[in-house]
C-alpha positions as a LaTeX table, in Angstrom:
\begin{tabular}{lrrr}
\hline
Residue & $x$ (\AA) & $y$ (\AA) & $z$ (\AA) \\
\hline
Unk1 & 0.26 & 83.29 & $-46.46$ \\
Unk2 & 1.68 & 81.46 & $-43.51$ \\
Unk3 & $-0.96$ & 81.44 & $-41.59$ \\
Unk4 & $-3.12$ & 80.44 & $-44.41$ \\
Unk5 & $-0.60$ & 77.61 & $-44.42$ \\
Unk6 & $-0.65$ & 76.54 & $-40.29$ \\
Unk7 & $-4.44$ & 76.74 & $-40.43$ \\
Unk8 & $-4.59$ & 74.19 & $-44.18$ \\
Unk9 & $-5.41$ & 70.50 & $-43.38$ \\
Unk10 & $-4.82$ & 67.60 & $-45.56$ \\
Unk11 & $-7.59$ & 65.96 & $-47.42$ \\
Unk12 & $-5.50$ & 62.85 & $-46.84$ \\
Unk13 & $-4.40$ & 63.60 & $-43.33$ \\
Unk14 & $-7.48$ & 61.10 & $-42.07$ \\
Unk15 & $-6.87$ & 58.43 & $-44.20$ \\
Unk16 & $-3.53$ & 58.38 & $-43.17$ \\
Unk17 & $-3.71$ & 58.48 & $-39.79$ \\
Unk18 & $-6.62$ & 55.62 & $-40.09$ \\
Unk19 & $-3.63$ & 53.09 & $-42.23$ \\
Unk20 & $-1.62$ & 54.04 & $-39.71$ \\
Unk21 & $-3.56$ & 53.27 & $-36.71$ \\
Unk22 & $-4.75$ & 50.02 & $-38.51$ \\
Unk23 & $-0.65$ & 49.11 & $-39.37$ \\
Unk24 & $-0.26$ & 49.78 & $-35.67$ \\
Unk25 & $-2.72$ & 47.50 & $-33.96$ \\
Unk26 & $-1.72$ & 44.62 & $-36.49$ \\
Unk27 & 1.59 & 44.91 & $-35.35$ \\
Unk28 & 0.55 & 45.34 & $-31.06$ \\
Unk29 & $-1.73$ & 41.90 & $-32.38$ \\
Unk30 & 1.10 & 40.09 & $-33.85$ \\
Unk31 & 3.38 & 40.85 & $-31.07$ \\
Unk32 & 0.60 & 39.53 & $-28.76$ \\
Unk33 & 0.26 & 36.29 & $-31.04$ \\
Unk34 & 4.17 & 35.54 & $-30.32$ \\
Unk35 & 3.98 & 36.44 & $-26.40$ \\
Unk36 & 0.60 & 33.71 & $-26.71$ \\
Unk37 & 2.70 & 30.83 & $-28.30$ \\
Unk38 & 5.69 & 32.02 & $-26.80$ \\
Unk39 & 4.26 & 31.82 & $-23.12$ \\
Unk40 & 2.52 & 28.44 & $-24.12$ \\
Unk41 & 5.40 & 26.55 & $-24.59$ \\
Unk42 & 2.85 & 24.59 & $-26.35$ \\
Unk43 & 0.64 & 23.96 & $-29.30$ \\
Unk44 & $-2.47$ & 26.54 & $-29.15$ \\
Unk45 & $-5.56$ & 25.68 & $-31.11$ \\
Unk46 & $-6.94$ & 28.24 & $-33.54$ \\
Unk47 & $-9.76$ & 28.46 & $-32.07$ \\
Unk48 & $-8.37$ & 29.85 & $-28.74$ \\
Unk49 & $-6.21$ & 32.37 & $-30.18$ \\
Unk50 & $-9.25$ & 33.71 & $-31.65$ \\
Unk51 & $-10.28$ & 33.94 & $-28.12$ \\
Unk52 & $-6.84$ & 35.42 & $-26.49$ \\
Unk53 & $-6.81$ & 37.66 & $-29.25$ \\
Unk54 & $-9.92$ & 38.99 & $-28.88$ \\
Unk55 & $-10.32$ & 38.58 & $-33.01$ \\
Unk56 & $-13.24$ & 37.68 & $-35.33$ \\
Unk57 & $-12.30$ & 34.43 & $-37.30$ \\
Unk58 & $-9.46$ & 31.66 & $-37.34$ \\
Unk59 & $-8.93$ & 33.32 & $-40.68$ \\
Unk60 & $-7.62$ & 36.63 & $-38.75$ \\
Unk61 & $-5.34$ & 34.25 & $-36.94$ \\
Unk62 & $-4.27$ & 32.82 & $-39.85$ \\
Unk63 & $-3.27$ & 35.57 & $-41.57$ \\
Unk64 & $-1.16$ & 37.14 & $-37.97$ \\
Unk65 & 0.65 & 33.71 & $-38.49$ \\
Unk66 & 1.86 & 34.44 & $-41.68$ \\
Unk67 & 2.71 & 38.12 & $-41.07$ \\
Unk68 & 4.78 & 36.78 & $-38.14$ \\
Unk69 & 5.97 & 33.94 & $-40.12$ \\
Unk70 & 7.38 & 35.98 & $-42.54$ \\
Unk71 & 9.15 & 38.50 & $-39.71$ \\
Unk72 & 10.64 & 35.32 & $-38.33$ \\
Unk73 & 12.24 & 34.61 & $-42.02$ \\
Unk74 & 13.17 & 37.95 & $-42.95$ \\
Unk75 & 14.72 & 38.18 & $-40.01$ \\
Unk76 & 17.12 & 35.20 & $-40.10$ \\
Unk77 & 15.24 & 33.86 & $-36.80$ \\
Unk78 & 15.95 & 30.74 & $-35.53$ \\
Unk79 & 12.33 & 30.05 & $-34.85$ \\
Unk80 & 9.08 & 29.32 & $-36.96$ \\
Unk81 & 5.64 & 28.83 & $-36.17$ \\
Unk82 & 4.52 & 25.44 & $-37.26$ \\
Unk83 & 1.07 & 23.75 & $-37.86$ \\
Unk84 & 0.21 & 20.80 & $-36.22$ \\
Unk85 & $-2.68$ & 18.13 & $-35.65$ \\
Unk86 & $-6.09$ & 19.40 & $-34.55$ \\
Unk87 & $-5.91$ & 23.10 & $-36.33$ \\
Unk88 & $-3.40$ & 23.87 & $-33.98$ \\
Unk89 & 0.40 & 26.20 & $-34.12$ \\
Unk90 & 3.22 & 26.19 & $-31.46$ \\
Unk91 & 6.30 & 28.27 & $-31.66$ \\
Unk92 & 9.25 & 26.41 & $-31.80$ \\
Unk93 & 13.28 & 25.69 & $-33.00$ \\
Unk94 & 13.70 & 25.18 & $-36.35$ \\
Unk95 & 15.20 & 21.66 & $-36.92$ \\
Unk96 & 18.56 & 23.47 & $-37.87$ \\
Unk97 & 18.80 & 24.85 & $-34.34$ \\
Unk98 & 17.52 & 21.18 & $-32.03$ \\
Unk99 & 21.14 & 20.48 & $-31.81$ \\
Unk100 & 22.78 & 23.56 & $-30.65$ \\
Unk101 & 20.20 & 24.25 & $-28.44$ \\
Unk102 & 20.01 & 21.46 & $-26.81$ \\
Unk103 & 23.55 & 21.48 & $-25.20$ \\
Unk104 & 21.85 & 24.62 & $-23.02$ \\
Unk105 & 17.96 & 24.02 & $-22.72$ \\
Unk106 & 17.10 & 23.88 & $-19.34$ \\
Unk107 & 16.61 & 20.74 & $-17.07$ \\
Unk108 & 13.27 & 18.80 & $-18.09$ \\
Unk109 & 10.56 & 19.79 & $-16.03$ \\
Unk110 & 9.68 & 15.92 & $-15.24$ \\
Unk111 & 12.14 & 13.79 & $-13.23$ \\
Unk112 & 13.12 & 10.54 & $-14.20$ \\
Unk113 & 10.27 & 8.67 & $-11.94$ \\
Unk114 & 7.56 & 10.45 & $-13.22$ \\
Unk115 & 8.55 & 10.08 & $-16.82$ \\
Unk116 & 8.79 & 6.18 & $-16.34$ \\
Unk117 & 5.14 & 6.18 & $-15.01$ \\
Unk118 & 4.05 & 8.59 & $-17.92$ \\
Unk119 & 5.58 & 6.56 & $-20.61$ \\
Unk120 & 4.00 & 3.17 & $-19.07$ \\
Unk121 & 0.78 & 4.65 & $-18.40$ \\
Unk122 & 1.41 & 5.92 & $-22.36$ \\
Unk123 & 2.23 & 2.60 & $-23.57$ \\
Unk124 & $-0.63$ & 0.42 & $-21.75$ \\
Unk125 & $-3.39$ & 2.92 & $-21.53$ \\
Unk126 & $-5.76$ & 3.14 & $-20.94$ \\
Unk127 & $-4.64$ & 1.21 & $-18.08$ \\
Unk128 & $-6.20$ & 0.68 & $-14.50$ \\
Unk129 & $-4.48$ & 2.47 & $-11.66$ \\
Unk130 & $-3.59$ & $-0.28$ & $-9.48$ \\
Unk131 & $-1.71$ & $-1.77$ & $-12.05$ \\
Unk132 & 0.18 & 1.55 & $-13.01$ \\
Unk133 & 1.12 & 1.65 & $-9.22$ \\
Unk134 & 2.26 & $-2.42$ & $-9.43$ \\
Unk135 & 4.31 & $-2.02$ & $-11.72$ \\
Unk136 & 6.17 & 1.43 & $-10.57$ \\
Unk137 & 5.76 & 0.98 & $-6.73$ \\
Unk138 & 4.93 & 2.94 & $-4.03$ \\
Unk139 & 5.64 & 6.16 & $-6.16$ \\
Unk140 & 3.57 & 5.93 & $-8.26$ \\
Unk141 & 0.19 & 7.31 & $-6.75$ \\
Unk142 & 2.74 & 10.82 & $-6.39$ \\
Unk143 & 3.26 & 10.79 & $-9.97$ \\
Unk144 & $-0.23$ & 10.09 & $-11.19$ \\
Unk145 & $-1.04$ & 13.01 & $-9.15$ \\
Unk146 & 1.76 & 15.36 & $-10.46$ \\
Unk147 & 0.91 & 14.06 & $-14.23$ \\
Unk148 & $-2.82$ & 14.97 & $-13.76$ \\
Unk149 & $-1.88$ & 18.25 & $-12.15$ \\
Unk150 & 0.07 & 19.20 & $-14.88$ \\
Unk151 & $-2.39$ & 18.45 & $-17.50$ \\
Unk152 & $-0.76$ & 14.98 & $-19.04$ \\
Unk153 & $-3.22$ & 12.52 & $-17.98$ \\
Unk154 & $-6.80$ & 11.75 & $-16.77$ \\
Unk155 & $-8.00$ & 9.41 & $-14.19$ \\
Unk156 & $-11.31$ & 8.58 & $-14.42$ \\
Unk157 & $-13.54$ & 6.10 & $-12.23$ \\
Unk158 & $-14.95$ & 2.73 & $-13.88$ \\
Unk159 & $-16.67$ & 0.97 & $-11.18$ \\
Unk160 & $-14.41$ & 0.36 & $-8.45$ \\
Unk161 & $-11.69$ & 1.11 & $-10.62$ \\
Unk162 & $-9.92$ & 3.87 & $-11.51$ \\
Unk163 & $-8.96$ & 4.37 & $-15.20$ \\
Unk164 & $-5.65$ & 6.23 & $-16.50$ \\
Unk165 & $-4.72$ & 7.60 & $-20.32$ \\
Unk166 & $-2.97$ & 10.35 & $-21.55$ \\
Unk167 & $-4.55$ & 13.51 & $-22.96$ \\
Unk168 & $-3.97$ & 15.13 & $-25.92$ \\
Unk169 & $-1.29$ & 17.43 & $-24.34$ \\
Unk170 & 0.78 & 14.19 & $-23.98$ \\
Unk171 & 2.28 & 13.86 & $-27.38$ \\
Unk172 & 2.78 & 17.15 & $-27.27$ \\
Unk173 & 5.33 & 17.50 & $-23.92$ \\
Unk174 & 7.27 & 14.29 & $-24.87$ \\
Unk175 & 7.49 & 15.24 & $-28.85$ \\
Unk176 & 6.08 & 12.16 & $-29.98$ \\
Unk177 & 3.89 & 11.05 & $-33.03$ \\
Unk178 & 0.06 & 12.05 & $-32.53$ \\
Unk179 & $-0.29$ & 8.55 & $-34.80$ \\
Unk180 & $-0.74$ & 5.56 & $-32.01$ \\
Unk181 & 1.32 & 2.77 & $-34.14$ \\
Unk182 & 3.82 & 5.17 & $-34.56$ \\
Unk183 & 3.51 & 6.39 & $-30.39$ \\
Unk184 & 4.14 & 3.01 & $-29.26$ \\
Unk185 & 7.24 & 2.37 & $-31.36$ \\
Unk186 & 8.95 & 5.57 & $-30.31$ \\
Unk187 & 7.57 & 4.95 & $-26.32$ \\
Unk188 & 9.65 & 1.35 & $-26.87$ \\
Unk189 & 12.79 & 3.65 & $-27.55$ \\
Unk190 & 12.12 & 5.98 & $-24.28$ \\
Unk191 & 11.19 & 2.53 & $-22.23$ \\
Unk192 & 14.72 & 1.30 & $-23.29$ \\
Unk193 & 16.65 & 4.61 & $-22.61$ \\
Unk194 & 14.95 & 4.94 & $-19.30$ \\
Unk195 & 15.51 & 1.22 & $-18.85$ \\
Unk196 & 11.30 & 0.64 & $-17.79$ \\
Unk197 & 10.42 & $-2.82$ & $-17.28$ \\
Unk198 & 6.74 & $-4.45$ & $-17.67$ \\
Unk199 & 6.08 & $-3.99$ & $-21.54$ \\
Unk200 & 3.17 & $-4.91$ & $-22.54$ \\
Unk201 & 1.10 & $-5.57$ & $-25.66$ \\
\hline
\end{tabular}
């Protein structure tokens, strides 16, 4: 009888091991979604999570969003994954947290020079480059070429001239409004606090 017993296998024993293998790789693919947006620092589009993810359809990284959405607030977490323009998520604080984290985040990874010439190529793009470096000085050419490295602006050539704007990752870094009315008014705010001279309409 026992050995009847060793040798019996479960009708069910498949389909088990099949739910669990399928529980298994949603959770290795939600863990992968957080390392993604975690990594980022960023806002991902949809469309290349598919592609990190190596899924299907937006609509399977839709629904990884929600399972880890709902980890994040069973779990008490500080964090959430939010939706912003363009189809696109980031990981981030919630509001709750901004201030207490704050008094720890670590040092920006833009000085004070650089910002200045980000904010007044932000405020006057798209703007030609000689005047960018006319009003910011000498510097400026080093900054252009730091904020292009790092993915903030474009420079393009018009002519003679070369042409600078912000890309879409701009809004983004500095945490302002994707709307341009709106962009301007809070770039008038950083202008002030960084004391940036040369506004123009």
């Amino acid at each position: 009888m026992s050995a009847e017993r060793r040798r019996y296998k479960s009708p069910h024993r498949k389909i088990f091991t099949r739910r669990c293998w399928r529980v298994s790789r949603s959770e290795d693919k939600i863990a992968e979604l957080e390392a993604i947006l975690y990594a980022s620092g960023r806002p991902v589009t949809l469309t290349n999570l598919v592609a990190y993810l190596r899924l299907n359809s937006e609509m399977e990284v839709t629904n990884l969003i929600a399972k880890l959405s709902e980890v994040y607030e069973r779990d008490g977490s500080p964090l959430e994954v939010s939706e912003v323009v363009g189809d696109r998520v980031v990981l981030q604080l919630k509001p709750d947290y901004n201030k207490q984290a704050k008094k720890f985040s670590m040092k920006p990874l833009l000085t004070t020079g650089p910002l200045r010439t980000l904010s007044y190529v932000a405020y006057n793009q798209p703007v030609e480059q000689k005047l960018v470096s006319e009003a910011r000085g000498s510097q400026a050419y080093k900054h252009l070429r730091a904020l292009e490295k790092m993915g903030l602006i474009s420079r393009k050539k018009k002519g003679r001239e070369t042409i600078v704007s912000t890309t879409n990752d701009f809004a983004d870094y500095l945490g302002l409004s994707t709307d341009r009315a709106s962009m301007r008014r809070q770039l008038r705010s950083l202008f002030r606090k960084l004391e940036v001279e040369e506004l123009k309409e």
